[in-house]
C-alpha positions, 0 to 999 in steps of 0.5 A: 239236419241242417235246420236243426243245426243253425236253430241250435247256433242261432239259440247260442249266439243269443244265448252268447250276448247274456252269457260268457265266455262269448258268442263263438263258444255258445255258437259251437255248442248250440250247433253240436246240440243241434246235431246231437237233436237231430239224431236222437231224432231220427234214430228215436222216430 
């Protein structure tokens, strides 16, 4: 769950350097859809 979790915030923060509204933004929403991966995994598999 957590590898899921840091792979979305660590895609946000990169995807916060190009992208507004900045790094904080991104880094929550990469995190949350990292989560939200994780389980539509789990309950898909």
């Amino acid at each position: 769950m957590w590898p899921y979790a840091l792979g979305g915030a660590l895609l946000g923060a990169i995807i916060g350097h190009i992208v507004p509204p900045g790094y904080i933004f991104w880094f929550i929403v990469g995190a949350v859809s990292g989560l939200a991966v994780c389980k539509y995994m789990n309950h898909r598999f």
